[in-house]
DRENZASE-599403 format. One record per residue (C-alpha): residue number from 1; residue in three letters; y, x, z. Coordinates in steps of 0.2 Angstrom, whole numbers, plus 5000, padded with zeros to 4 digits. Last residue first. Example, Ala and Ser with C-alpha at 12.3 -4.5 7.8 and 13.67 -1.06 7.14 Angstrom:
BEGIN
R   k   r    Y    X    Z
R   2 SER 4995 5068 5036
R   1 ALA 4978 5062 5039
This chain:
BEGIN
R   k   r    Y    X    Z
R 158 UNK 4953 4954 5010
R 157 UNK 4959 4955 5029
R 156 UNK 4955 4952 5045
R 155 UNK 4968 4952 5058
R 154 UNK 4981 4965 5058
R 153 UNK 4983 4977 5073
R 152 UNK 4996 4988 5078
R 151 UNK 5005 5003 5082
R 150 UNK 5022 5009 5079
R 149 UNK 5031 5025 5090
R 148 UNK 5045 5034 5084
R 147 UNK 5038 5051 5085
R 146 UNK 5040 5056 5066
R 145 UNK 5051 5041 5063
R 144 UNK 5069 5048 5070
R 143 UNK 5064 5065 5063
R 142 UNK 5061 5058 5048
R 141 UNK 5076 5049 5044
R 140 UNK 5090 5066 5041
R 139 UNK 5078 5077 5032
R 138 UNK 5073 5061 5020
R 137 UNK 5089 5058 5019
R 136 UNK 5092 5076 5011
R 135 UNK 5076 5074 5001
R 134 UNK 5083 5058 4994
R 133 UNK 5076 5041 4997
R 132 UNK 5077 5031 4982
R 131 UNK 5058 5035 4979
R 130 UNK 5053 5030 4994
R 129 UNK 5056 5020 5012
R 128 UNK 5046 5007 5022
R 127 UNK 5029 5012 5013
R 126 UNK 5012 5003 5021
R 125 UNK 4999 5016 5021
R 124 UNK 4980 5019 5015
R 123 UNK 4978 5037 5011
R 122 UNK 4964 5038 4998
R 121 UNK 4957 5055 4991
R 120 UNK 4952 5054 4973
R 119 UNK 4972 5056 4967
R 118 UNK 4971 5053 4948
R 117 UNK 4964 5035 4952
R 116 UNK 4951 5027 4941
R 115 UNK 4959 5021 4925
R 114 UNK 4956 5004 4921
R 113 UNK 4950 5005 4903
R 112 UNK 4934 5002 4912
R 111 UNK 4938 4981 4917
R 110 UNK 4922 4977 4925
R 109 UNK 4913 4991 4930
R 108 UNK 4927 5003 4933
R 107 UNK 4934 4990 4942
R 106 UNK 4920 4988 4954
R 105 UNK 4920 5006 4957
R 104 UNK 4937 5006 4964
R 103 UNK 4936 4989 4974
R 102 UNK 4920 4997 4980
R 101 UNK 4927 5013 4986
R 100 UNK 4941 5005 4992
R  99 UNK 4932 4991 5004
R  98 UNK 4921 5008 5011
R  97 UNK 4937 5015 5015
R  96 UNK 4944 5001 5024
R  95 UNK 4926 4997 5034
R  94 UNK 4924 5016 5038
R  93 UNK 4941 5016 5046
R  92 UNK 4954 5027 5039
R  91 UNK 4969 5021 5050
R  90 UNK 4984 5013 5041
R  89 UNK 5000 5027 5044
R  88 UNK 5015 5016 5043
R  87 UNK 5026 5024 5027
R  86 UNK 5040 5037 5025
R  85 UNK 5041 5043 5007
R  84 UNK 5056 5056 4997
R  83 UNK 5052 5072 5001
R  82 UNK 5038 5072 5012
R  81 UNK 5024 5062 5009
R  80 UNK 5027 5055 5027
R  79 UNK 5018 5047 5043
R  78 UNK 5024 5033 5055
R  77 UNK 5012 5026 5069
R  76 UNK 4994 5020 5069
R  75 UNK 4993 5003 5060
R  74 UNK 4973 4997 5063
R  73 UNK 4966 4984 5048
R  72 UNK 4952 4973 5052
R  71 UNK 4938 4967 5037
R  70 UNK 4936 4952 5029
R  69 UNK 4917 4953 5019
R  68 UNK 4920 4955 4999
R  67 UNK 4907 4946 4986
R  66 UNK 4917 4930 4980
R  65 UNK 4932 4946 4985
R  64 UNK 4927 4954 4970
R  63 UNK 4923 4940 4958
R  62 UNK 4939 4935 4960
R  61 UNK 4947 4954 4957
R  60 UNK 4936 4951 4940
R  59 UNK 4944 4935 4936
R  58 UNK 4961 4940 4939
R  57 UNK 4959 4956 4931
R  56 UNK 4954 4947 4916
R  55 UNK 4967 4933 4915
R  54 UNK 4978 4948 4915
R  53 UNK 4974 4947 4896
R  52 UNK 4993 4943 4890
R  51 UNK 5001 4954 4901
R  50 UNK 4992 4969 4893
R  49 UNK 4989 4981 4906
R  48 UNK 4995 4997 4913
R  47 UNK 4986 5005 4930
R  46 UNK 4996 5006 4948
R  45 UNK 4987 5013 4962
R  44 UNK 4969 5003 4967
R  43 UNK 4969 5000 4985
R  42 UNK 4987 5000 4989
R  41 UNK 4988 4993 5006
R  40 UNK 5004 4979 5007
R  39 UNK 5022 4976 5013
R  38 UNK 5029 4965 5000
R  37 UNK 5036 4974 4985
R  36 UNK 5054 4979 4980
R  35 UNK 5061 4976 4996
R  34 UNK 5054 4998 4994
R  33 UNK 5066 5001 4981
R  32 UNK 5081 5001 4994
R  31 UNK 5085 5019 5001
R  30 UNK 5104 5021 5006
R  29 UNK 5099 5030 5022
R  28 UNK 5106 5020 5036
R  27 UNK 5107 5003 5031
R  26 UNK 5093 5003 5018
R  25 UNK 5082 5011 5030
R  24 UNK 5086 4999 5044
R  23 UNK 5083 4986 5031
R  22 UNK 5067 4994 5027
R  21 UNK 5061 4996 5046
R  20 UNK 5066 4978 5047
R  19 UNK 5056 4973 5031
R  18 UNK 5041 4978 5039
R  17 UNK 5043 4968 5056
R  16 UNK 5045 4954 5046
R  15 UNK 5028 4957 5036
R  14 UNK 5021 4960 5048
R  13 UNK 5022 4940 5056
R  12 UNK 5018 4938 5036
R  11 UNK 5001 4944 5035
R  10 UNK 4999 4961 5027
R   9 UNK 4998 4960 5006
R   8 UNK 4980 4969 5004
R   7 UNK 4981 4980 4986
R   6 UNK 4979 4981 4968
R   5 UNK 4991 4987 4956
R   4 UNK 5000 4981 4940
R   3 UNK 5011 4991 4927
R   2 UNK 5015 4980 4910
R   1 UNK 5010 4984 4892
């Protein structure tokens, strides 16, 4: 079994601008598993499925987005799960959490040994720094994100 997730990969003009804020991370705070992943949305957190039938999830995420409608994604400064995440804040709009809701329901139709998320509230963000960021860098970085200003606007996503 291998660990997969879901989610909306940003646009690659973001994506630069993202791994800045994780290079500065790296450099500063010695917090490097966020270059694992592209800068995305998490919309189903991660689940464990046999390589060998991924041809499954493919098809079903296929048939989800035959049926999905683009929708805009806002970026609303930094926020924090402290100790150990710092991410860009994505603003709850109805269209993001109704897009969630269905991806999530969706699954559950089609591939049911998906487990649905253990956390039923959805916080859509975009992680600079976690998991090898220790609570005493964690002390140390926020206060230079919490106010740090970072808005934008994606274009249409699904």
């Amino acid at each position: 079994m291998e660990r997969f997730f879901v989610a909306l990969v940003v646009p690659s003009g973001f994506q630069e601008e993202v791994e800045q804020i994780k290079q500065e991370f790296s450099d500063r705070y010695q917090s490097r598993k966020a270059f694992n992943t592209p800068a995305h949305i998490t919309l189903q957190p991660p689940f464990e499925w046999e390589p060998g039938n991924i041809q499954q999830v493919e098809e079903s995420l296929e048939d989800f987005v035959g049926n999905a409608f683009p929708i805009p994604i806002q970026l609303d400064e930094f926020a924090a799960f402290p100790p150990k995440v710092i991410y860009i804040n994505v603003v709850k709009t109805p269209e993001l959490m109704a897009l969630q809701s269905a991806l999530i329901r969706h699954l559950q139709t089609t591939l049911p040994s998906i487990k649905r998320p253990s956390h039923p509230s959805f916080t859509p963000h975009v992680t600079v720094a976690f998991r090898d960021l220790t609570p005493k860098n964690f002390r140390q970085a926020w206060p230079n994100f919490e106010h740090r200003s970072f808005q934008g606007e994606l274009s249409p996503l699904v």
